[in-house]
C-alpha positions, 0 to 999 in steps of 0.5 A: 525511587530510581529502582537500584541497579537490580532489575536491568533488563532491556523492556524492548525485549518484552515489547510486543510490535507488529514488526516483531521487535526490535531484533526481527529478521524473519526467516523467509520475509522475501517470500512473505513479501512476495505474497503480499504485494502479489495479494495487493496486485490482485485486489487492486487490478481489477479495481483500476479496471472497473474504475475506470470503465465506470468513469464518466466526466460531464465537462472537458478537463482544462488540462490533459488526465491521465486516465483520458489515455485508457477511460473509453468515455471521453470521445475525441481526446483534443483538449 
């Protein structure tokens, strides 16, 4: 029932994963890297911009927003 001892072999070296495994050192991941948080600083930027432009509060906050510091909507800032 165990299977012998005649087929031992390691299965992770057959495994699929996202990372590549578990021996993965990809050749060039700094640049790789590099790209990828630049792609998410080019998406969200000019999300955070429009967010807040777009951000309206009908009531005064209780206690200090840090968006009160960009957000053009607020009016005097003296809570």
């Amino acid at each position: 029932m165990g299977g012998g001892g005649e087929h031992v072999e390691d299965f992770r070296t057959k495994v699929w994963s996202m990372t590549g495994g578990p021996n993965c050192r990809p050749k060039y991941w700094r640049r790789n890297t590099a790209i990828a948080m630049a792609g998410i600083f080019l998406v969200c930027i000019p999300i955070a911009i429009k967010s807040a432009q777009l951000e309206q509060r009908p009531h005064h906050p209780v206690r200090p927003i840090p968006s009160q510091l960009w957000c053009k909507n607020f009016g005097n800032k003296e809570y």
